[in-house]
C-alpha positions as CSV (number, residue, x, y, z in Angstrom):
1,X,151.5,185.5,153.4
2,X,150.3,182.3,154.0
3,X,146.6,181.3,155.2
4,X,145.4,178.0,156.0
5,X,142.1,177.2,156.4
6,X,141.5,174.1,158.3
7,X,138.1,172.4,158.8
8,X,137.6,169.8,161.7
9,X,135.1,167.6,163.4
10,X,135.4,167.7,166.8
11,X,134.4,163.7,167.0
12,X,137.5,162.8,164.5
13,X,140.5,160.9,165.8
14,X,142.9,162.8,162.9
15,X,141.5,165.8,163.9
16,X,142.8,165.9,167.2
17,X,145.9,164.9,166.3
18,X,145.9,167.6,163.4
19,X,144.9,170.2,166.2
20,X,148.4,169.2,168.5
21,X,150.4,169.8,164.8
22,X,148.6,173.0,164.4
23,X,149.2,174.3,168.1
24,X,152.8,173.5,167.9
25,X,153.2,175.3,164.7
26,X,151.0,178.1,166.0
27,X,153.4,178.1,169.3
28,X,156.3,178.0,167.6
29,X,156.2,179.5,164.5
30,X,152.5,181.7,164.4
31,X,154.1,184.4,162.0
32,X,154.8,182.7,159.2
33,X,151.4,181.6,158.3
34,X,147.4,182.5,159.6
35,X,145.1,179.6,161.1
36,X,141.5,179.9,160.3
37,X,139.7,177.1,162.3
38,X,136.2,175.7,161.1
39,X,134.0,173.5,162.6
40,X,132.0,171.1,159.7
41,X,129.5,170.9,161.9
42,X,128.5,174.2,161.3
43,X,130.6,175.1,158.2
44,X,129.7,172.1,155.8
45,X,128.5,174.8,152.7
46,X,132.1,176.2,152.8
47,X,133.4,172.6,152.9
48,X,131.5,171.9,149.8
49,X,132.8,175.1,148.1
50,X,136.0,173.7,148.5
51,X,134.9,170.5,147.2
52,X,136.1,169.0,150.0
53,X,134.9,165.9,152.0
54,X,137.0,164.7,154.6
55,X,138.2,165.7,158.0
56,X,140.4,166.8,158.7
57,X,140.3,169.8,155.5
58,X,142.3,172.5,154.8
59,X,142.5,175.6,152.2
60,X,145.9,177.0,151.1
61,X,146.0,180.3,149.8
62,X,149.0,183.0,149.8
63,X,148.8,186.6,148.8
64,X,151.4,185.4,146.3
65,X,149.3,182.7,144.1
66,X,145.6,183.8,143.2
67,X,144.7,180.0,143.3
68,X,143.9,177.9,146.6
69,X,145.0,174.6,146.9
70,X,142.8,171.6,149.3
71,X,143.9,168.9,150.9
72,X,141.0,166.4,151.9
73,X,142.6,164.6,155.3
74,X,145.2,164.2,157.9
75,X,148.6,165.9,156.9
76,X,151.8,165.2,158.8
77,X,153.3,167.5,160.9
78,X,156.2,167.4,158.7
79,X,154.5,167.7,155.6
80,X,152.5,171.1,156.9
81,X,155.7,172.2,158.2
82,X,157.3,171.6,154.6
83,X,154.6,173.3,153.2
84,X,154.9,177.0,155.0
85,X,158.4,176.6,154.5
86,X,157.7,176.1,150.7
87,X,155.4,178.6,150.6
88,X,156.7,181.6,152.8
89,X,159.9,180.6,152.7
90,X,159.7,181.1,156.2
91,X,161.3,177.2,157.5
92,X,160.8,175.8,160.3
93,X,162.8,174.0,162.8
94,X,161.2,170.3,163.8
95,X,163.7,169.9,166.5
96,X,162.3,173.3,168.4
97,X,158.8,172.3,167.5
98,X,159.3,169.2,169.8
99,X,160.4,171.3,172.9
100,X,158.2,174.1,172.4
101,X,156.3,174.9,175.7
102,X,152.2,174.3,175.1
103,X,151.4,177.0,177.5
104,X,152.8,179.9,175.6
105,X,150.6,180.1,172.3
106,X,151.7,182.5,169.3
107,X,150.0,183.7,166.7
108,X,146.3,184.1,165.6
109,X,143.8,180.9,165.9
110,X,140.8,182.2,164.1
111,X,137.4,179.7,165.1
112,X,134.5,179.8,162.8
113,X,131.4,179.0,163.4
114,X,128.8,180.2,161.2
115,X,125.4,179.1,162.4
């Protein structure tokens, strides 16, 4: 039910550190939630449709809510994982996310690149 629509620069510190949080969730816990990825580089005109103006971005939208909700910057690990849990319901467990295996990716990464 849950989409989140992340938008990254690939020359941003938070960025990479926001791309480990979403692998491990990914990894761990891919069905609760779908990752679209976008580079700003190439994807600044949907950045400003979201009025958004940092990186790292994201878009939260659920088939449940009409309305989207944006987040301009770097968002804990615990906070995202609080926030699928409060919007799916579906909640996850930190202690697995730390021992989760890199190697064995779940779910869907979606990249975006509009040129």
């Amino acid at each position: 039910d849950l989409t989140i629509k992340y938008f990254y620069s690939p020359v941003c510190f938070w960025c990479i550190l926001e791309d480990q949080h979403l692998d491990e969730l990914l990894q761990k816990e891919g069905q609760a939630f779908k990752l679209e990825k976008y580079n700003q580089e190439n994807c600044y005109d949907i950045m400003q449709k979201y009025k958004l103006s940092l990186t790292p971005g994201f878009v939260f939208s659920s088939k449940t809510d009409s309305k989207e909700y944006t987040v301009d910057g770097y968002i804990s690990k615990e906070n995202l994982t609080k926030i699928i849990c409060d919007v799916t319901g579906y909640c996850l467990n930190d202690k697995d996310l730390k021992s989760a295996d890199e190697d064995n990716l779940k779910g869907k990464k979606v990249i975006i690149n509009f040129q």
